[in-house]
Backbone bond lengths (Angstrom), bond angles and torsions (degrees), N, CA, C in turn:
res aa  C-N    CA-C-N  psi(-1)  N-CA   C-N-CA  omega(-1)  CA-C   N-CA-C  phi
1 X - - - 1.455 - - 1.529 110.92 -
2 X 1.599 118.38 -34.69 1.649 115.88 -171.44 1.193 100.49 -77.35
3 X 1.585 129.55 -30.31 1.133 140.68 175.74 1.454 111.69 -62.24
4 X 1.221 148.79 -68.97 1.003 134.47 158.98 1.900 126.84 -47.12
5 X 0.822 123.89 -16.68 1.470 140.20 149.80 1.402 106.43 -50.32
6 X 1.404 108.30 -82.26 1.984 104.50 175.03 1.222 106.47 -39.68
7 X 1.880 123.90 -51.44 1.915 102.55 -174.03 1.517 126.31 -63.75
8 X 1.331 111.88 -34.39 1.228 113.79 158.60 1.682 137.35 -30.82
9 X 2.040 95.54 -72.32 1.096 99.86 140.43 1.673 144.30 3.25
10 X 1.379 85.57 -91.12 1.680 109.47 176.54 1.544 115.22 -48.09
11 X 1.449 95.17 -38.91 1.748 110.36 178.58 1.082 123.46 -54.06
12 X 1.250 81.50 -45.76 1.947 99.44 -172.97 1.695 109.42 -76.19
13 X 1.206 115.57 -46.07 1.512 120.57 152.06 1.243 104.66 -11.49
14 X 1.485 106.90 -99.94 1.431 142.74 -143.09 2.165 97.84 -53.25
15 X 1.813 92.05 -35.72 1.432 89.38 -175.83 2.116 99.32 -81.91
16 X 0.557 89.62 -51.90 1.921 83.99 -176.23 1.568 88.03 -52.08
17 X 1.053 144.48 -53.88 1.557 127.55 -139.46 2.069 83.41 -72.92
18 X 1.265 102.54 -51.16 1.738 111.08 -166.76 1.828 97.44 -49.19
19 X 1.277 113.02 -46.48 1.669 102.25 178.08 1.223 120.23 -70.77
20 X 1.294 126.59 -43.63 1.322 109.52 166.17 1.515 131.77 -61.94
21 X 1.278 108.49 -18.26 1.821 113.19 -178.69 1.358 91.52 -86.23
22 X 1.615 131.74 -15.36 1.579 128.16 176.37 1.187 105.77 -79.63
23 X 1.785 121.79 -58.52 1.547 98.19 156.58 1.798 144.19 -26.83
24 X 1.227 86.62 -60.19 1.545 92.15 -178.16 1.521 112.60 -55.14
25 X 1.527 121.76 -50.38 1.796 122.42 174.77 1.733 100.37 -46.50
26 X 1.656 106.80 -37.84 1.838 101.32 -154.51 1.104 105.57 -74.41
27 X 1.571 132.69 -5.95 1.535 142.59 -170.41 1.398 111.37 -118.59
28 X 1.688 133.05 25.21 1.185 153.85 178.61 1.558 111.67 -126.79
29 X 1.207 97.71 111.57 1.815 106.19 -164.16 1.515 118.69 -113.23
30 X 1.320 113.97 76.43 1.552 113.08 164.25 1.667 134.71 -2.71
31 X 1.293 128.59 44.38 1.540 109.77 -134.52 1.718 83.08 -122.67
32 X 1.170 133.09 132.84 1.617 145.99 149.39 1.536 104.47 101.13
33 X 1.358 116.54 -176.13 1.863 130.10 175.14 1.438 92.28 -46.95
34 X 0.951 105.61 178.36 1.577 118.04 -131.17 2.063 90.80 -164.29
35 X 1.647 111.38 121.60 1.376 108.39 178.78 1.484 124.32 -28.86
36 X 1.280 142.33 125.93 1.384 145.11 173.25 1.836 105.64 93.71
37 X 1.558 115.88 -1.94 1.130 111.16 -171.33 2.064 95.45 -85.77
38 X 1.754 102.94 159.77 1.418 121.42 168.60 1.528 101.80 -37.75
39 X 1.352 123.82 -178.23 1.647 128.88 141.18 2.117 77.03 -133.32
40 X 1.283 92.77 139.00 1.695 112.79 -160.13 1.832 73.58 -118.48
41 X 1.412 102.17 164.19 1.505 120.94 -176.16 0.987 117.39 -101.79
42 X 1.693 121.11 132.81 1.190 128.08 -174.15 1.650 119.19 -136.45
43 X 1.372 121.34 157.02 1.401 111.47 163.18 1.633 125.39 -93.22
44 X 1.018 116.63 -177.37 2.015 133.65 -158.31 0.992 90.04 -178.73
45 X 1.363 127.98 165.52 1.132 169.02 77.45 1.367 149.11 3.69
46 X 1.339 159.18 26.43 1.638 136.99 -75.80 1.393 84.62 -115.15
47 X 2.032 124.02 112.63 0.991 122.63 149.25 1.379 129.94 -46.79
48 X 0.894 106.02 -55.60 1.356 115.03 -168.13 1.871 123.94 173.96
49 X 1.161 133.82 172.29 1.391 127.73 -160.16 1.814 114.41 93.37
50 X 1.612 103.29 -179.28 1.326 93.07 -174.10 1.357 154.63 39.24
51 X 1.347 99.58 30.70 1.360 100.07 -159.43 0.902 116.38 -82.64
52 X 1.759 159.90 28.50 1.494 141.07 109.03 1.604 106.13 -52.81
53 X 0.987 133.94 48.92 1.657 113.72 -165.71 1.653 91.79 -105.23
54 X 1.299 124.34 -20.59 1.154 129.84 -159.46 1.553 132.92 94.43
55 X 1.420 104.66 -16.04 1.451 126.27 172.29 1.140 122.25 -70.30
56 X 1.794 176.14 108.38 1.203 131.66 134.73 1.321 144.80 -94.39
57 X 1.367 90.58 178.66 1.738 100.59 -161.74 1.370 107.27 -23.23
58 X 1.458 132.44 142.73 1.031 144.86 178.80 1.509 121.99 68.60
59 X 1.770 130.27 9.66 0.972 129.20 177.91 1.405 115.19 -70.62
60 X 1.066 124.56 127.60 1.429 130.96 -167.90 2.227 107.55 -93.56
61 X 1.002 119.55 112.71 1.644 117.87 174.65 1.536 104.77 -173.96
62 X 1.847 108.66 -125.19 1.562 118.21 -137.15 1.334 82.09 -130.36
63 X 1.057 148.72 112.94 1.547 138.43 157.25 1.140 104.88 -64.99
64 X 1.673 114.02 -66.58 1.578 130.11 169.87 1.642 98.59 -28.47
65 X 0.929 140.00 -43.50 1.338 122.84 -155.59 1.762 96.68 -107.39
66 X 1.775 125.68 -26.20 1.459 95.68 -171.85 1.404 100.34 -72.51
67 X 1.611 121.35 -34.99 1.530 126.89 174.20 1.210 106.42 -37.24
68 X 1.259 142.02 -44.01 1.587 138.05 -169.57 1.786 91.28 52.63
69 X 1.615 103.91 -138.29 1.362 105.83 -157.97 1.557 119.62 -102.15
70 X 1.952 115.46 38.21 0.959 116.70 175.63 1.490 112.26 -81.68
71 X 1.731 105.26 165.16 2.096 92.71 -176.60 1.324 95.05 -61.53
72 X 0.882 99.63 175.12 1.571 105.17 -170.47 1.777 111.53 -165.04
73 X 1.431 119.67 96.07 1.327 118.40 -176.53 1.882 103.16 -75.08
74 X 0.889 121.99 133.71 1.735 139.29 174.32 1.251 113.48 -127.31
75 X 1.651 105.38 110.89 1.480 105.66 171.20 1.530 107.76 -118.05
76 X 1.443 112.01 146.46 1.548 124.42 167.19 1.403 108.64 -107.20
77 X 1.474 111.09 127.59 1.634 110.74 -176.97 1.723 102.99 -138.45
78 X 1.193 85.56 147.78 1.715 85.65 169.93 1.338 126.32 -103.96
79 X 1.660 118.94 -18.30 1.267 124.65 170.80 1.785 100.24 -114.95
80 X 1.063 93.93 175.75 1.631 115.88 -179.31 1.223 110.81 -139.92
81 X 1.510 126.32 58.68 1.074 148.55 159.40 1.427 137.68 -68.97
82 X 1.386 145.30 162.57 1.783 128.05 -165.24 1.856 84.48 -70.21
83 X 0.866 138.06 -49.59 1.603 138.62 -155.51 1.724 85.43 -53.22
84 X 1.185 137.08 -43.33 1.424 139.41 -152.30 1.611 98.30 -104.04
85 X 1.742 135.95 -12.83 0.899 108.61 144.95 1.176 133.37 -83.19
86 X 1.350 111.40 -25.76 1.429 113.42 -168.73 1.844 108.09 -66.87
87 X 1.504 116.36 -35.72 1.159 108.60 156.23 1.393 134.75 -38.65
88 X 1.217 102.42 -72.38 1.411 108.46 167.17 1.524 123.93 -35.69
89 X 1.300 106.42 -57.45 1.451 125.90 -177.87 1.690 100.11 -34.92
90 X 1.170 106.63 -46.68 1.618 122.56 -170.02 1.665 113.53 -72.48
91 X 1.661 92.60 -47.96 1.608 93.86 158.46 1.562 132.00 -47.60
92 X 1.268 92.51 -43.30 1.445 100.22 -166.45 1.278 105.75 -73.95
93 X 1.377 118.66 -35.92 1.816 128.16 166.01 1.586 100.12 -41.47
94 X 1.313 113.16 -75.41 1.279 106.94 -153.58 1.840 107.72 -67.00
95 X 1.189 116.94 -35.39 1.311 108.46 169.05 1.889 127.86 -52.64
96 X 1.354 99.52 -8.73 1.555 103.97 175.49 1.256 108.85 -114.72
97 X 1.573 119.52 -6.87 1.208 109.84 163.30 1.836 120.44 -94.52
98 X 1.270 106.33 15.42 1.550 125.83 -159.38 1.616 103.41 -117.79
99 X 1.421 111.43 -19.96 1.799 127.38 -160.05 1.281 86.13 -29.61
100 X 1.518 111.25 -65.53 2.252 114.02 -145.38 1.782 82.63 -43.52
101 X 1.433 130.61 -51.98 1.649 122.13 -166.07 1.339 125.99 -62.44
102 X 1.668 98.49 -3.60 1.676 113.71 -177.38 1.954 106.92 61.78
103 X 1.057 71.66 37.87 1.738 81.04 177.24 1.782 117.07 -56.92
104 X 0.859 139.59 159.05 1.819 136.48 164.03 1.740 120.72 -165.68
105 X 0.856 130.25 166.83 1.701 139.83 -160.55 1.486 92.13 -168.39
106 X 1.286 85.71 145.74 1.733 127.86 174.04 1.376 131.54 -152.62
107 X 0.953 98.44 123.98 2.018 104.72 -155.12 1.647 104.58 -117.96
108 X 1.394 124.13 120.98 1.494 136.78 -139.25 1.960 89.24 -139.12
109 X 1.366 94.85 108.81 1.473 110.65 175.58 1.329 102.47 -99.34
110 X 1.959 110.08 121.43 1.533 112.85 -173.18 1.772 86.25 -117.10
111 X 1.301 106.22 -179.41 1.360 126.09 -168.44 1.671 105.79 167.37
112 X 1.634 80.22 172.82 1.426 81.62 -175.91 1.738 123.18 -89.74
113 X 1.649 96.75 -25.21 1.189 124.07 133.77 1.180 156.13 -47.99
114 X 1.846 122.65 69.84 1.321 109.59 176.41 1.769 136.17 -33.54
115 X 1.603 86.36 -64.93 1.479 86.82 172.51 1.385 121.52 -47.22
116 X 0.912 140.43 -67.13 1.795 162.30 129.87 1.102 105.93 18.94
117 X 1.622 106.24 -48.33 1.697 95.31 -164.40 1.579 94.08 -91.86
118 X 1.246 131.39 -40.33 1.706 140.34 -175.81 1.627 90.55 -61.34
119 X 1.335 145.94 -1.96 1.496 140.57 -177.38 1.174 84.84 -99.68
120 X 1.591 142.36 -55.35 0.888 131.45 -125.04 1.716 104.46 -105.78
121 X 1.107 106.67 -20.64 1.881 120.60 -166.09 1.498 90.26 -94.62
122 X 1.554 136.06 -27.82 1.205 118.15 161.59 0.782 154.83 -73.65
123 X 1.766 111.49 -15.20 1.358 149.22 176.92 1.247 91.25 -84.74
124 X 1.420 131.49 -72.74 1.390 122.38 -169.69 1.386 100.73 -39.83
125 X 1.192 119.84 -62.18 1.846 114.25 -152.27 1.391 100.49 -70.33
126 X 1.532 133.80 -43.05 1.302 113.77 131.01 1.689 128.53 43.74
127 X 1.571 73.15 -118.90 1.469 107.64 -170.41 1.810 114.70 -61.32
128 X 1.465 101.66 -37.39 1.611 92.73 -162.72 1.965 96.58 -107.65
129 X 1.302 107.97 7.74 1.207 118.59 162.50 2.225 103.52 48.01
130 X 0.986 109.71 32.29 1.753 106.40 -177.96 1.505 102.46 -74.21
131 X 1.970 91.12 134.01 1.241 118.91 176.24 1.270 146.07 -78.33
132 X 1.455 103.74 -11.80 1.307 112.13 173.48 1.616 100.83 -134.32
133 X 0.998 118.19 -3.41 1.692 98.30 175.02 1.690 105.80 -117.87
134 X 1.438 103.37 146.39 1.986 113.51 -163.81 1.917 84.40 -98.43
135 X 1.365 98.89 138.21 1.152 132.56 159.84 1.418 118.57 -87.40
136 X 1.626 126.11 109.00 1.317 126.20 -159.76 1.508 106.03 -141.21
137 X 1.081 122.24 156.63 1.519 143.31 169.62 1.409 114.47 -107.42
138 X 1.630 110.14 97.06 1.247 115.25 177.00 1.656 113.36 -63.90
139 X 1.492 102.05 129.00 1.674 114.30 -176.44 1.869 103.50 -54.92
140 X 1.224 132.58 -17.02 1.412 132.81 -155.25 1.479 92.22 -126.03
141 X 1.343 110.76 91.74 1.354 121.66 153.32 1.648 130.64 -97.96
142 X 1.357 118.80 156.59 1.326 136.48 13.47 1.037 110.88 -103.08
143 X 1.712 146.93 -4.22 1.364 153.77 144.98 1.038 113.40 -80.76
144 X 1.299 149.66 52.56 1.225 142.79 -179.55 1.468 132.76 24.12
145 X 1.292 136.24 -167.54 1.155 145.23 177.32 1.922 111.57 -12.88
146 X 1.189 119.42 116.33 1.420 99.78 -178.98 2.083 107.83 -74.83
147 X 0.994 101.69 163.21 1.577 110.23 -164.55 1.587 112.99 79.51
148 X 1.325 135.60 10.93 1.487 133.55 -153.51 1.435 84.16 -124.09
149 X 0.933 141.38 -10.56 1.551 150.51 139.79 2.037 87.54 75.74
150 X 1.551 115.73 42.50 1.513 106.59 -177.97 1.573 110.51 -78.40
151 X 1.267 114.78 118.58 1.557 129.23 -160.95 2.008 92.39 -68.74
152 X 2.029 88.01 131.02 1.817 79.83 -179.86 1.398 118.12 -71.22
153 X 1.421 110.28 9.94 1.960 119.97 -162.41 1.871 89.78 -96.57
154 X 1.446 110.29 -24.05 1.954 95.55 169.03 0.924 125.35 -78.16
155 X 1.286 116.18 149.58 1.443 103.91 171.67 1.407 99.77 -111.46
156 X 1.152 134.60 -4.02 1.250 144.03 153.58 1.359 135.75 -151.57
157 X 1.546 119.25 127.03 1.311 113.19 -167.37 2.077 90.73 -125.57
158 X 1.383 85.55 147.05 1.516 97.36 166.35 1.527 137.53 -119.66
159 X 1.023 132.79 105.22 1.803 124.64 -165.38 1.528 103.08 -110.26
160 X 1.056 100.25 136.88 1.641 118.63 176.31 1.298 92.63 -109.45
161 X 1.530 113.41 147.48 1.478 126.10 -179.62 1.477 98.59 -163.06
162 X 1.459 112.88 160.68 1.601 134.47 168.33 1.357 101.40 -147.61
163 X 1.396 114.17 150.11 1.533 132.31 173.90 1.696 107.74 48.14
164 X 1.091 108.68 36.67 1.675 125.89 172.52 1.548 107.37 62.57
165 X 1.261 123.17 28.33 1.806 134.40 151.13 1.639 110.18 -94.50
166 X 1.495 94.21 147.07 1.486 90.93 160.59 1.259 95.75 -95.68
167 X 1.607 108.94 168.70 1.534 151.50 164.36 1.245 124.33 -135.68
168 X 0.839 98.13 10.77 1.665 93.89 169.07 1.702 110.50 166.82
169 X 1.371 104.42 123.95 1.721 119.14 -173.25 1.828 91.27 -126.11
170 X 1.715 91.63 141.46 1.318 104.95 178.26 2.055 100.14 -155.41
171 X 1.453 84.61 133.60 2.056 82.26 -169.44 1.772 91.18 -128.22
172 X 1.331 97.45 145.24 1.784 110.96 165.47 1.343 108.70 -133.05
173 X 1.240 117.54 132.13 1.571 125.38 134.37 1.483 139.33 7.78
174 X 0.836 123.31 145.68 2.021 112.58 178.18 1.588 85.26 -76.29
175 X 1.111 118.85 143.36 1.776 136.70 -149.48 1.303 126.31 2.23
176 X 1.521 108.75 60.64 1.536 111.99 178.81 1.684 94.56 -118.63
177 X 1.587 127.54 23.89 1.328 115.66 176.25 1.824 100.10 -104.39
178 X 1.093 101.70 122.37 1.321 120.25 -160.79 1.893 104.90 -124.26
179 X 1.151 98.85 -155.58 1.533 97.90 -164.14 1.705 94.64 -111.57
180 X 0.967 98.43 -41.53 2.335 96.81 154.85 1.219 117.47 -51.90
181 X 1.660 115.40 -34.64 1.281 91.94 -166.50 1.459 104.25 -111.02
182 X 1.397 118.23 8.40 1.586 139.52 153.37 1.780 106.65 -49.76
183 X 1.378 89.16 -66.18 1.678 91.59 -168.64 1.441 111.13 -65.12
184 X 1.669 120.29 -26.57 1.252 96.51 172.75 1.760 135.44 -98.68
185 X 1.018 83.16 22.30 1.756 112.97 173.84 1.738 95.68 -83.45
186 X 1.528 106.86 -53.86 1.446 105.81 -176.31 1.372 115.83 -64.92
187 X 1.233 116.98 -53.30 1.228 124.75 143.89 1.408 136.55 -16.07
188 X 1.247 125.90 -57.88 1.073 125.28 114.58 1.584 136.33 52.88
189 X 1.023 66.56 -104.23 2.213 106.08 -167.94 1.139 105.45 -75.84
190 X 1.818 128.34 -11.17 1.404 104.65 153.08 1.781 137.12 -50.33
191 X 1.569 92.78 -34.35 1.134 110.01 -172.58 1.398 138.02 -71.22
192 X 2.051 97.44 5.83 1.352 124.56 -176.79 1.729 88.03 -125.10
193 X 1.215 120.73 -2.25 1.939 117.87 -174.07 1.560 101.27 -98.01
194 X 1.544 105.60 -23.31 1.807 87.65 -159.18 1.613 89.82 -114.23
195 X 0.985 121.97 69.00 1.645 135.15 158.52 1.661 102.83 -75.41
């Protein structure tokens, strides 16, 4: 009888441990280029941000392409929420603490909504006024760029790249950008510093 008690046991283990490690895979979101992949050229819009960048507000082109082959943090978001400034906020830190590397970021609000999203990327940049990273409206909505494979389940994905590779992809949830997954965004961006 104790013997069948322990298999049970064990059963029951093996099944709770399997759902929670199923949770954790079901809340991990495949979303944009992918390490060693191109960054291919696209247009935006430039709401606003960055403003030594040389761009202004409202210049319409290639970010990907005036950047050429500096690191370059790129985020696609669909909301503009405090979780998405405070990211940024952090971006924009480390990109001014990175200048001598010619470091830069550009952050591309898609939707399904043009108008909506051009309301919304201006207000943000707006409000939190960031200095080194451009606030843009990717021309290819509501997933952005076609081939950029941005999963519609993110609400934000981030790729760091140098010399037109990625190095590093990181995707969250509609409010799963947190202060873990802040630092490892910052975190990150070594991996576009130590070329």
């Amino acid at each position: 009888m104790q013997t069948m008690k322990k298999i049970q046991f064990v059963f029951a283990l093996f099944l709770v441990t399997g759902l929670i490690a199923g949770m954790v895979v079901a809340e991990e979101i495949k979303s944009g280029l992918q390490e060693g992949d191109y960054v291919p050229a696209f247009h935006v819009t430039k709401a606003g941000g960055a403003q030594d960048d040389g761009k202004p507000d409202g210049w319409t082109g290639c970010y990907r392409c005036y950047l050429g082959n500096k690191p370059v943090v790129m985020v696609f978001a669909r909301s503009t929420d405090e979780n998405l400034a405070k990211l940024v906020q952090e971006i924009d830190e480390t990109v001014a603490a990175n200048s001598d590397k010619k470091m830069a970021s550009f952050v591309n609000i898609i939707g399904k909504d043009a108008d909506k999203a051009a309301k919304s990327a201006k207000a943000f940049a707006k409000k939190h006024e960031f200095k080194n990273v451009a606030i843009c409206v990717a021309k290819d909505l509501p997933n952005g760029p076609e081939g950029f494979a941005i999963s519609p389940d993110a609400d934000v994905t981030v790729m760091t790249y140098v010399n037109g590779k990625v190095k590093d992809n990181q995707s969250f949830g509609q409010g799963k950008v947190d202060g873990k997954g802040i630092a490892s965004v910052v975190a990150g961006t070594k991996k576009i510093l130590n070329n």
